[in-house]
PAPA-818981 format. One record per residue (C-alpha): residue number from 1; residue in three letters; x, y, z. Coordinates in pm, 1 decimal, always signed. Example, Ala and Ser with C-alpha at 12.3 -4.5 7.8 and 13.67 -1.06 7.14 Angstrom:
2
(1; "ALA"; (+1230.0; -450.0; +780.0)),
(2; "SER"; (+1367.0; -106.0; +714.0)),
// end
This chain:
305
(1; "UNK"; (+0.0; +0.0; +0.0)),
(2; "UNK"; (+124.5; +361.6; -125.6)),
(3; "UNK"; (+161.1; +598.3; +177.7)),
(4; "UNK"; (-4.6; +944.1; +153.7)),
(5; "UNK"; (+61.8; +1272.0; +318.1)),
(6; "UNK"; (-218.1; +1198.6; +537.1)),
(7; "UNK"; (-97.6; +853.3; +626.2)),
(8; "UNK"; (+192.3; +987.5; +683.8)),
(9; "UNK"; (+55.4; +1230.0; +900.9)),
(10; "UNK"; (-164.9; +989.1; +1059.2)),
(11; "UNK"; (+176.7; +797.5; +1200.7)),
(12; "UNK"; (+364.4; +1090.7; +1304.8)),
(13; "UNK"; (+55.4; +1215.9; +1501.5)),
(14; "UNK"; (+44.7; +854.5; +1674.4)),
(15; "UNK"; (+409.1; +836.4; +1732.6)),
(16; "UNK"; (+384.0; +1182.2; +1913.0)),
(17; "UNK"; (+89.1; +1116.8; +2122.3)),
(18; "UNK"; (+256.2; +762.4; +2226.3)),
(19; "UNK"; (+554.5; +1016.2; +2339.8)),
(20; "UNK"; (+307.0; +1203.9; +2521.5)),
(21; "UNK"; (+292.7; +1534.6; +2313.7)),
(22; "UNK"; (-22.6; +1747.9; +2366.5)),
(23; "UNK"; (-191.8; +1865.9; +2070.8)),
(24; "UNK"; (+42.3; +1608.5; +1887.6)),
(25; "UNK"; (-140.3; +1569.6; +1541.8)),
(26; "UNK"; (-86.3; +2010.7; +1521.2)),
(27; "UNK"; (+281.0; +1925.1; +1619.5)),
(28; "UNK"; (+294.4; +1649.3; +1362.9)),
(29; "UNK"; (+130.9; +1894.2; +1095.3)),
(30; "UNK"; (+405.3; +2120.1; +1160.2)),
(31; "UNK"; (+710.5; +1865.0; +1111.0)),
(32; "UNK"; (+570.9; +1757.8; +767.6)),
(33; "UNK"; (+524.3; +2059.8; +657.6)),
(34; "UNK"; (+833.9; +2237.4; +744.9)),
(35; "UNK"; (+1010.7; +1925.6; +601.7)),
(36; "UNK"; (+846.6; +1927.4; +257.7)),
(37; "UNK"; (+842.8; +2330.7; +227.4)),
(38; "UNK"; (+415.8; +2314.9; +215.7)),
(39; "UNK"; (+214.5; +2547.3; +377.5)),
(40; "UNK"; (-50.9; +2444.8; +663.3)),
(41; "UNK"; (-337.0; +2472.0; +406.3)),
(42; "UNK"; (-133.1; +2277.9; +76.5)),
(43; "UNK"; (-59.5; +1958.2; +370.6)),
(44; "UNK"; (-455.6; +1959.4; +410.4)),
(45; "UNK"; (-511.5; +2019.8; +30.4)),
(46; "UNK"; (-313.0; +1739.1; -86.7)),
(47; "UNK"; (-337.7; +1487.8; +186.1)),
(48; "UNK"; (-412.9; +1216.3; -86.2)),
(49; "UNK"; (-72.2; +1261.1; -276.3)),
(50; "UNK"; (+143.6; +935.0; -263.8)),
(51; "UNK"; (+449.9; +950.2; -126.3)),
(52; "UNK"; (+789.2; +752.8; -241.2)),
(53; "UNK"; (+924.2; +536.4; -27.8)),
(54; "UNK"; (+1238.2; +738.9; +52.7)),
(55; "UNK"; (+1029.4; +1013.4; +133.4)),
(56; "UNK"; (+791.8; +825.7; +361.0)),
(57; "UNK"; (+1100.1; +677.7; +510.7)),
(58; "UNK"; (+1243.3; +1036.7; +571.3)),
(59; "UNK"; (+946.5; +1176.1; +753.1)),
(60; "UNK"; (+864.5; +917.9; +948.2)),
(61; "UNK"; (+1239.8; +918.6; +1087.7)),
(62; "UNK"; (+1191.5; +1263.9; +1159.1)),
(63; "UNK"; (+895.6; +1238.9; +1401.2)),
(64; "UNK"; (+1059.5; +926.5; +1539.2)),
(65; "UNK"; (+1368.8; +1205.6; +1647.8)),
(66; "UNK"; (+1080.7; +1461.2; +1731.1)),
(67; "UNK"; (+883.9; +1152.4; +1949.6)),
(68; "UNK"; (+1215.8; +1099.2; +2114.6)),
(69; "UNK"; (+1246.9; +1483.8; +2282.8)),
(70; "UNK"; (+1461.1; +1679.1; +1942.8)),
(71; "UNK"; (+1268.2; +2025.7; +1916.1)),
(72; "UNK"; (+1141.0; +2051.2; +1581.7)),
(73; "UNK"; (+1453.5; +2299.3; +1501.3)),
(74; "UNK"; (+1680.4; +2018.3; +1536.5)),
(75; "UNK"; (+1500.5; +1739.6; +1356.4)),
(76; "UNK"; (+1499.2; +1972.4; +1040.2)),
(77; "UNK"; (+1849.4; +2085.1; +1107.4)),
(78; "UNK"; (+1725.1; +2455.8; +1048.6)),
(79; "UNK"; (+1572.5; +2796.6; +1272.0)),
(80; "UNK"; (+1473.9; +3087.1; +1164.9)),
(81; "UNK"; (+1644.8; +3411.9; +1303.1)),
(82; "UNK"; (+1592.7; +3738.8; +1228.4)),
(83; "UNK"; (+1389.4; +3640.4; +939.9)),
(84; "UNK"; (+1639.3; +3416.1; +758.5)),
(85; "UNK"; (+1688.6; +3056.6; +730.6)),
(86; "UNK"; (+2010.3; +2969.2; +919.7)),
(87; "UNK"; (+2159.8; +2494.3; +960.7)),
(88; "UNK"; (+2195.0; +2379.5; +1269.9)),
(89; "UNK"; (+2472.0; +2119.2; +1386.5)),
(90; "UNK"; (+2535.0; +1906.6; +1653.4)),
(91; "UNK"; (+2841.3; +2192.6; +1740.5)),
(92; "UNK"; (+2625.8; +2521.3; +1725.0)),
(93; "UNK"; (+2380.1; +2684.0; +1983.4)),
(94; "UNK"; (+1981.7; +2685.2; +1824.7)),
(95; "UNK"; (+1927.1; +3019.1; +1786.4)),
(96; "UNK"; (+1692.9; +3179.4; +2047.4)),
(97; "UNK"; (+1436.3; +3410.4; +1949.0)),
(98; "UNK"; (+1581.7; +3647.0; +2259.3)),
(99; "UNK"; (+1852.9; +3705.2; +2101.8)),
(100; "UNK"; (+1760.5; +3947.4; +1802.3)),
(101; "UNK"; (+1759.4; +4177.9; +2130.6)),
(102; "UNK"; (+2138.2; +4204.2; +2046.6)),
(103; "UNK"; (+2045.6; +4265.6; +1737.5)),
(104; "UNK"; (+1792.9; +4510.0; +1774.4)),
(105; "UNK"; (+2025.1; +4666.3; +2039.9)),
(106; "UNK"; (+2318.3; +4767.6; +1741.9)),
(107; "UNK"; (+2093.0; +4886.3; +1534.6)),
(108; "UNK"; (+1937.7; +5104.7; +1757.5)),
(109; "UNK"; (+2331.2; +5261.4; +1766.2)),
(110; "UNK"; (+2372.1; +5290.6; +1405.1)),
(111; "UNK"; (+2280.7; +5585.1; +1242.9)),
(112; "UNK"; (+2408.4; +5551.5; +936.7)),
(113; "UNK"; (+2377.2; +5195.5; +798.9)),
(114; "UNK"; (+2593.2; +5269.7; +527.1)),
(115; "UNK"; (+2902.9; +5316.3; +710.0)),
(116; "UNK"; (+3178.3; +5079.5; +649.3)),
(117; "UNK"; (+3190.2; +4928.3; +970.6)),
(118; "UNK"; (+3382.2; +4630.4; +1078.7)),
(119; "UNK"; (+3170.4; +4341.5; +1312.4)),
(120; "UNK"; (+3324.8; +4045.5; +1582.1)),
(121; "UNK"; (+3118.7; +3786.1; +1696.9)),
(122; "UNK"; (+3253.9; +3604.7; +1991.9)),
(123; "UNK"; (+3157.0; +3236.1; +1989.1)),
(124; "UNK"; (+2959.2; +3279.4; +1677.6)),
(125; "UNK"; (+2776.5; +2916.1; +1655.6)),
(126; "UNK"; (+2551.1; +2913.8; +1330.1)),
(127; "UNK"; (+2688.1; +3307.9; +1250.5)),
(128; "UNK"; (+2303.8; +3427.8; +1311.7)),
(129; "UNK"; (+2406.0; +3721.2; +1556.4)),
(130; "UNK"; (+2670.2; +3851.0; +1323.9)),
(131; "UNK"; (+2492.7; +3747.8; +938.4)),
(132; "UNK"; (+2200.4; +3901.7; +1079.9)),
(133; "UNK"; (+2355.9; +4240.5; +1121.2)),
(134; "UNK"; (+2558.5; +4193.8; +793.0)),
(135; "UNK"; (+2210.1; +4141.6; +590.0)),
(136; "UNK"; (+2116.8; +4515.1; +773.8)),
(137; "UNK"; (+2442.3; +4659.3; +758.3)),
(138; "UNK"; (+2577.3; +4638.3; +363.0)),
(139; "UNK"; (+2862.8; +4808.0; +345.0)),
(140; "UNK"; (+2986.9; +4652.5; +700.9)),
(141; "UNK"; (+3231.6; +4331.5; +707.5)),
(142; "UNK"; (+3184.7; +4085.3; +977.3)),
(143; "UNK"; (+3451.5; +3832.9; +1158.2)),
(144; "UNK"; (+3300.6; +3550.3; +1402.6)),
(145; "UNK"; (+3506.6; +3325.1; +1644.4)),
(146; "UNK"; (+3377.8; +2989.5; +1771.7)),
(147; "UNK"; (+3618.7; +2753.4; +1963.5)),
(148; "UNK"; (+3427.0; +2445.7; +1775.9)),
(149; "UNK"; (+3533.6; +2372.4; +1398.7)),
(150; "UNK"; (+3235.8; +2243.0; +1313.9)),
(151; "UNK"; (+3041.7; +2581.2; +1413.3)),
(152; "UNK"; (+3295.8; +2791.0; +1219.8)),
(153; "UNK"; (+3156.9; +2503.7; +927.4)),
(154; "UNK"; (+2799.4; +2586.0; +953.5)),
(155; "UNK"; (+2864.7; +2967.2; +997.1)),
(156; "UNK"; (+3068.5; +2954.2; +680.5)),
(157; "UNK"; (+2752.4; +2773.0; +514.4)),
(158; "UNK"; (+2531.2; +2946.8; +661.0)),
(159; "UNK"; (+2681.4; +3315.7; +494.1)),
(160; "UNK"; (+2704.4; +3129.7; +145.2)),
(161; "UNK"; (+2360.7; +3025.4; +143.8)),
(162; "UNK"; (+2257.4; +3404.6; +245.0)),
(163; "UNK"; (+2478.4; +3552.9; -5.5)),
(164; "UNK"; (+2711.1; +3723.5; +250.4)),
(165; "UNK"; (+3007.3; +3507.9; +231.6)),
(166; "UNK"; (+3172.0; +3824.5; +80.3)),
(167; "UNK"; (+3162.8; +3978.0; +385.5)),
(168; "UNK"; (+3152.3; +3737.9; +685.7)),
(169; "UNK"; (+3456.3; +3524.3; +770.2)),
(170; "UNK"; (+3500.6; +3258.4; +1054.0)),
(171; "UNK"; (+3764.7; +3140.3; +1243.6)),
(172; "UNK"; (+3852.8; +2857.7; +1511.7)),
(173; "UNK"; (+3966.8; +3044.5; +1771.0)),
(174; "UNK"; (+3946.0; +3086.6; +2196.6)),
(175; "UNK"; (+3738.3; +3387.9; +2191.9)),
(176; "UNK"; (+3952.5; +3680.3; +2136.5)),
(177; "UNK"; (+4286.8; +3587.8; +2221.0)),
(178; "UNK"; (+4384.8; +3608.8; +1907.5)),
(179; "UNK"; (+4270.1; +3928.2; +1757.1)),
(180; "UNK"; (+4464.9; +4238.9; +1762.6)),
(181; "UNK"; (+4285.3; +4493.2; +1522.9)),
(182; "UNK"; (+4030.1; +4736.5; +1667.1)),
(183; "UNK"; (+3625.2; +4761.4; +1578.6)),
(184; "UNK"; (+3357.1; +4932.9; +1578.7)),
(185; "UNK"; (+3108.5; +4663.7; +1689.0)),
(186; "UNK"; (+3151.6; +4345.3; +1940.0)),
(187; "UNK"; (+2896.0; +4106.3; +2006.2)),
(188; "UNK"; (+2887.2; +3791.8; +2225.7)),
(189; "UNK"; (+2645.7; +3495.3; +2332.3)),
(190; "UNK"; (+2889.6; +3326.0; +2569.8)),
(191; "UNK"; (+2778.6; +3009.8; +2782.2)),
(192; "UNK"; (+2590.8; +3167.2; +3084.9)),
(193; "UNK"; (+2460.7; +2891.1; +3251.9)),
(194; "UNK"; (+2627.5; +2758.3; +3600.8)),
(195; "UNK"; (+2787.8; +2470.4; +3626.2)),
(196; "UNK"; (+2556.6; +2283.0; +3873.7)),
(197; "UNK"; (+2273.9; +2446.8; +3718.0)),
(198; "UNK"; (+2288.3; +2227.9; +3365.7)),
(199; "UNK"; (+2132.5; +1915.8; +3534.7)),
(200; "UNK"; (+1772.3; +2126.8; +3556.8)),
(201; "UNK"; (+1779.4; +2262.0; +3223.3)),
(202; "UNK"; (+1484.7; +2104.3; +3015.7)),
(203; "UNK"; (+1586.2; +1789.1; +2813.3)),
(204; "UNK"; (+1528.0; +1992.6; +2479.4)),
(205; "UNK"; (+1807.5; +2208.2; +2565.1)),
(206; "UNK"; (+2043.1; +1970.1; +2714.0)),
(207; "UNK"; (+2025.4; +1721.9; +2578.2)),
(208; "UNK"; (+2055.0; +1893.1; +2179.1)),
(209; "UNK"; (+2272.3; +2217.0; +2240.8)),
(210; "UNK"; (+2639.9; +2130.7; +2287.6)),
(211; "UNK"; (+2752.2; +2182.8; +2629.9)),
(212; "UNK"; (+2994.4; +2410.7; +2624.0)),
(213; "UNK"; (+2764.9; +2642.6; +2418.5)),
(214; "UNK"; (+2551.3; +2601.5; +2757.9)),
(215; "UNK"; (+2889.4; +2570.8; +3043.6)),
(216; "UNK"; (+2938.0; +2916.8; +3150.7)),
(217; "UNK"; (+3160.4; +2803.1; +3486.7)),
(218; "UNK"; (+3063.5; +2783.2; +3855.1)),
(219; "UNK"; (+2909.0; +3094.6; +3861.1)),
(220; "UNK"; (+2810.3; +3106.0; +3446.3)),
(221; "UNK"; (+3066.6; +3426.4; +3413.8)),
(222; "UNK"; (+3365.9; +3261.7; +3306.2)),
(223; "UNK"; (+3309.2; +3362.4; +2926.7)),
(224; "UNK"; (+3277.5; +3726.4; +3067.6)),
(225; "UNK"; (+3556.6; +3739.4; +3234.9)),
(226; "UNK"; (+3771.3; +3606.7; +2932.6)),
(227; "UNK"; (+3606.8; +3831.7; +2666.2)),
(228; "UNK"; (+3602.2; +4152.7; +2887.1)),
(229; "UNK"; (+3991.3; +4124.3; +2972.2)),
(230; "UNK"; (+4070.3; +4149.3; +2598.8)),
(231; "UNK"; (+3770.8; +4437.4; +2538.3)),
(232; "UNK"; (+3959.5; +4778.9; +2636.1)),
(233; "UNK"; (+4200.9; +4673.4; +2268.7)),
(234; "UNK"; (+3919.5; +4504.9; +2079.5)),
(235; "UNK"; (+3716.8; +4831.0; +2078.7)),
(236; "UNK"; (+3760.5; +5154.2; +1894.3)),
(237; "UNK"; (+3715.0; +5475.6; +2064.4)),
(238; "UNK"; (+3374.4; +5495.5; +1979.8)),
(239; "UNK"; (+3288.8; +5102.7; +1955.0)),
(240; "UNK"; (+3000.3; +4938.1; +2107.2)),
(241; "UNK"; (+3049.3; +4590.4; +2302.5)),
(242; "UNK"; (+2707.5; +4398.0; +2339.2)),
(243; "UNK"; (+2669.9; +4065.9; +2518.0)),
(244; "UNK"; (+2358.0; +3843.6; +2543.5)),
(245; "UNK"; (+2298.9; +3754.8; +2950.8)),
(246; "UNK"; (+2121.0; +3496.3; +3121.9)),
(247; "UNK"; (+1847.0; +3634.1; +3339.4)),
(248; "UNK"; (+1910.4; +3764.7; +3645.1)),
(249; "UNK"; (+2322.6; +3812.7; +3523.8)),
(250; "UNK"; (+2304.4; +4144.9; +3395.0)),
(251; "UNK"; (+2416.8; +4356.9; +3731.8)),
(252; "UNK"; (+2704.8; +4116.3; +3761.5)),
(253; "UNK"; (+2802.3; +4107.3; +3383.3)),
(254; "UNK"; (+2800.2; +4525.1; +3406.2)),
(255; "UNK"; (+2949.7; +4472.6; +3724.1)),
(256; "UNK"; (+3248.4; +4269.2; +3569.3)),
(257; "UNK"; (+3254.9; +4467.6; +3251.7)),
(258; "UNK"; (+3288.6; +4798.0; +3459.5)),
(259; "UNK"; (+3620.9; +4632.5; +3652.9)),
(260; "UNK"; (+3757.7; +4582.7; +3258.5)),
(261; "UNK"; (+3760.0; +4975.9; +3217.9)),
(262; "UNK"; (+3422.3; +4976.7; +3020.5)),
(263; "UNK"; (+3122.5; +5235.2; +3036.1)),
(264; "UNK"; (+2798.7; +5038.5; +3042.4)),
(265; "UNK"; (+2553.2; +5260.2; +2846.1)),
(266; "UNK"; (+2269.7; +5050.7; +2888.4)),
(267; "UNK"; (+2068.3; +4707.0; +2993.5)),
(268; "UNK"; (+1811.8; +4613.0; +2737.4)),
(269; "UNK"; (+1523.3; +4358.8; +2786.1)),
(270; "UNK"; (+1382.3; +4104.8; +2564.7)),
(271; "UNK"; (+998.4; +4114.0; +2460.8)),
(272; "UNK"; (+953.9; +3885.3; +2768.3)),
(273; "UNK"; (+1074.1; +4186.2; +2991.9)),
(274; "UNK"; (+1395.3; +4003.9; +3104.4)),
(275; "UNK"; (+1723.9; +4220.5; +3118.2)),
(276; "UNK"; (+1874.4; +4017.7; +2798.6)),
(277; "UNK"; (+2187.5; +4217.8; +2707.4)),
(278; "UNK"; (+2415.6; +4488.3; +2836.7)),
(279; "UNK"; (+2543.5; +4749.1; +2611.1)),
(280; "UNK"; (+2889.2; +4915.2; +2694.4)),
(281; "UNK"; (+3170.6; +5119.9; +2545.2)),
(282; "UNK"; (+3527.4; +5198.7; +2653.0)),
(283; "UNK"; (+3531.1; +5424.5; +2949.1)),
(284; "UNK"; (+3695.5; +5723.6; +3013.2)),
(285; "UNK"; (+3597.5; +6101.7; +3041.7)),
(286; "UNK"; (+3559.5; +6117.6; +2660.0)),
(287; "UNK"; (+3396.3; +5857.6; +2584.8)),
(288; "UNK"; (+3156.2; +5819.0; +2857.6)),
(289; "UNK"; (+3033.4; +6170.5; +2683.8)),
(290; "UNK"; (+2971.0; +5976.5; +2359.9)),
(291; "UNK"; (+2766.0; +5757.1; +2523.2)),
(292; "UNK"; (+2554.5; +6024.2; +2694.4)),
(293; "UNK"; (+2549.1; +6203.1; +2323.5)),
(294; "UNK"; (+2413.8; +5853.8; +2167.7)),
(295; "UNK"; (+2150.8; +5836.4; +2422.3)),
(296; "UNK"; (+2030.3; +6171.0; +2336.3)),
(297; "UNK"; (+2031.7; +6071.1; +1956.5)),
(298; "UNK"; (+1880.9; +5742.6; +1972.6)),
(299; "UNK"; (+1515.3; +5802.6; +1932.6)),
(300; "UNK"; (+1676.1; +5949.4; +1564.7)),
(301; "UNK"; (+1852.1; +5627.9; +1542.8)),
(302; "UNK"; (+1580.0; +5383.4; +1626.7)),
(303; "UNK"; (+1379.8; +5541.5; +1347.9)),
(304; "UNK"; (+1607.1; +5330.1; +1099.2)),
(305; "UNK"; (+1541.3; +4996.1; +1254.7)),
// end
């Protein structure tokens, strides 16, 4: 007997409610779907089309992963972020929709997105935080560190397949250490969560995401403390250093950025209303009067987002 999209459907909804999904047959729509690029209303449409065997095989390995705990990110190997299509791996973060906060964040500090300016991404996973503001910033070059090879891999990927490889490069590195040249904007998602804290994260997150993308030390500021000591050289004058937080972390990340000779300009929150990333700059007289100046222009500024 041929399977059809329905039938098909009909086994991933059973395999997800034998896992003990609620509202598994919507959760089962959405994996077939996404993995055959059809809209909600084309899967109803065409629930009679036969199916090859390969592709029956396919699908139905895919809710087997999804019956098994993978979020439905990692059983297609893909997330959306920002509003483009970025791979996954078994070596990069899934992109969190919290974190276009860092995005939204630079942005907010640009004026003028045609400046030439030059981007770092510290442990840049997939390359979303940094290819996002490359896609809004097109005169800009971008550089992204990740300790893992295979993250530097996908990121690479990741800027052909959105036609930015021109301007994004990636390198295996141990966060900054081995950068010397100044710019104009930093960015980081380091690991954040404690040590003793990883055993309660939910099984979605721990047991997909790589662990040191998750390991942030005993107290989750290690990665902190290792970006911020090479900050004061990484930044020009007038550069901008923002860094994703964990909640509750952002007094002690400002805290520990403030001992590194920064200015922190600012704490943003996420749409949930948790403090999600701290802005600073390079301190000093000077330039903690930039800062003040950029406040006072950034309702101009946010006009451009």
């Amino acid at each position: 007997m041929t399977d059809t999209l329905g039938s098909i459907l009909a086994q991933a909804t059973t395999a997800l409610t034998q896992a003990g999904y609620e509202q598994a047959r919507r959760r089962a729509r959405q994996l077939v779907a996404a993995a055959l690029d059809l809209s909600p209303t084309e899967l109803l449409m065409h629930a009679e089309r036969a199916l090859g065997c390969s592709e029956a095989i396919r699908l139905l390995g895919l809710a087997d992963r999804m019956a098994r705990g993978a979020p439905l990110s990692r059983v297609l190997g893909r997330r959306e972020f920002w509003s483009l299509d970025f791979g996954l791996s078994d070596e990069t973060l899934d992109p969190r929709p919290e974190s276009e906060t860092l995005v939204e964040a630079v942005l907010a500090r640009v004026c003028d997105r045609g400046s030439p300016l030059r981007l770092l991404d510290l442990g840049t996973g997939t390359g979303c935080l940094l290819l996002a503001l490359l896609s809004e910033l097109p005169a800009a070059i971008g550089f992204g560190v990740d300790l893992a090879e295979g993250a530097a891999v996908v990121a690479r990927q990741n800027a052909r397949n959105l036609s930015l490889a021109g301007r994004a490069h990636f390198f295996v590195g141990d966060w900054a250490s081995a950068l010397a040249q100044g710019f104009d904007v930093v960015v980081a998602n380091p690991p954040y969560i404690a040590t003793t804290v990883l055993v309660d994260l939910p099984p979605e997150v721990s047991g997909f995401d790589p662990r040191r993308a998750l390991d942030g030390g005993e107290d989750g500021l290690a990665g902190y403390r290792s970006i911020g000591a090479h900050l004061p050289t990484l930044l020009t004058p007038s550069a901008i250093f923002v860094a994703e937080v964990g909640a509750d972390q952002a007094g002690a990340v400002a805290a520990l950025l403030k001992k590194c000779g920064l200015f922190i300009e600012a704490i943003e929150r996420d749409l949930g209303g948790i403090e999600r990333c701290v802005v600073a700059r390079r301190s000093g007289g000077e330039h903690a009067k930039l800062a003040v100046n950029d406040q006072k222009n950034l309702g101009m500024c946010r006009r451009h987002v």
